[in-house]
C-alpha positions in Angstrom: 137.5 -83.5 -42.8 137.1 -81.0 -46.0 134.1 -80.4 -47.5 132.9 -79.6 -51.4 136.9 -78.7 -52.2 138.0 -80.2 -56.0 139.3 -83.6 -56.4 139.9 -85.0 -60.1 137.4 -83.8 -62.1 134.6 -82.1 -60.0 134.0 -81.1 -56.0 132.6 -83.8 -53.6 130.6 -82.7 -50.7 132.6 -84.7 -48.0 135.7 -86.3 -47.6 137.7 -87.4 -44.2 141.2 -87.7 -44.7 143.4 -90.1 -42.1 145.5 -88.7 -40.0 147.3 -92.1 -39.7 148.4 -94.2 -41.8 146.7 -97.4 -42.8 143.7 -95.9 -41.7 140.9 -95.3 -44.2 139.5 -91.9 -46.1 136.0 -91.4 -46.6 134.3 -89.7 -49.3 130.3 -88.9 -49.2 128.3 -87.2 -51.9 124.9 -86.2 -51.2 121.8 -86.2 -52.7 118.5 -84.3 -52.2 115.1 -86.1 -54.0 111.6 -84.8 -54.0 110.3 -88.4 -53.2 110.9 -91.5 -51.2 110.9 -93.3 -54.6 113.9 -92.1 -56.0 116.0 -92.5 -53.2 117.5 -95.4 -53.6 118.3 -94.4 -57.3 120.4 -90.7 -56.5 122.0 -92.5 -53.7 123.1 -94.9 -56.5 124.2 -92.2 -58.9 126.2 -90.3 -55.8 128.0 -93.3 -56.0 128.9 -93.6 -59.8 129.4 -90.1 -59.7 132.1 -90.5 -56.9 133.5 -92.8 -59.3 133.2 -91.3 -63.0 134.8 -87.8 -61.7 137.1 -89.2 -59.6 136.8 -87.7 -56.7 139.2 -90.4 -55.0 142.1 -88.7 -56.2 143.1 -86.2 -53.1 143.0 -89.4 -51.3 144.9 -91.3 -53.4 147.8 -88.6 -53.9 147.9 -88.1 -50.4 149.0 -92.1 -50.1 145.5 -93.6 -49.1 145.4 -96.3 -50.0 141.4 -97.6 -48.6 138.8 -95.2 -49.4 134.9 -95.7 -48.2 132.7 -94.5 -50.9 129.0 -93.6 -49.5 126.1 -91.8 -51.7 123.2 -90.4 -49.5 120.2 -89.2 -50.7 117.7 -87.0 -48.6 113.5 -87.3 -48.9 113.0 -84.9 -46.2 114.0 -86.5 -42.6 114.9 -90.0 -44.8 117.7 -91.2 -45.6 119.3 -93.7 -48.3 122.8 -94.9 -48.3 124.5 -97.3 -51.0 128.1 -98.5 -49.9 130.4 -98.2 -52.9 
């Protein structure tokens, strides 16, 4: 697991990286909204955000092949996740 260390063109807050092969990285970026209302929105733009900077590349260079994309977004002790 690393966490918040650069990968293409920004830092993402978490990533698991196999230590097998064939097996699949993670990457989760996080999100922190005021109100329940916006949750599902942030967790929505973790998710193109995962995408637009790239954040799949230290998976990808390190021969990963399946990566799990997850944004999460916080409203105090809620949560919100959207599967990318």
């Amino acid at each position: 697991m690393e966490s918040n260390i650069e990968s293409g063109y920004g830092r993402f807050d978490i990533a698991f990286f196999p230590l097998k092969e064939n097996l699949p990285g993670v990457v989760l970026e996080l999100k922190a909204v005021k109100e329940e209302g916006e949750m599902g929105a942030a967790a929505k733009t973790a998710i193109s955000q995962i995408e637009e900077k790239e954040y799949l590349a230290g998976l990808i260079w390190q021969g990963v092949t399946e990566v799990w994309k997850y944004g999460i977004a916080f409203c105090g002790k809620k949560m919100w996740l959207e599967q990318g």
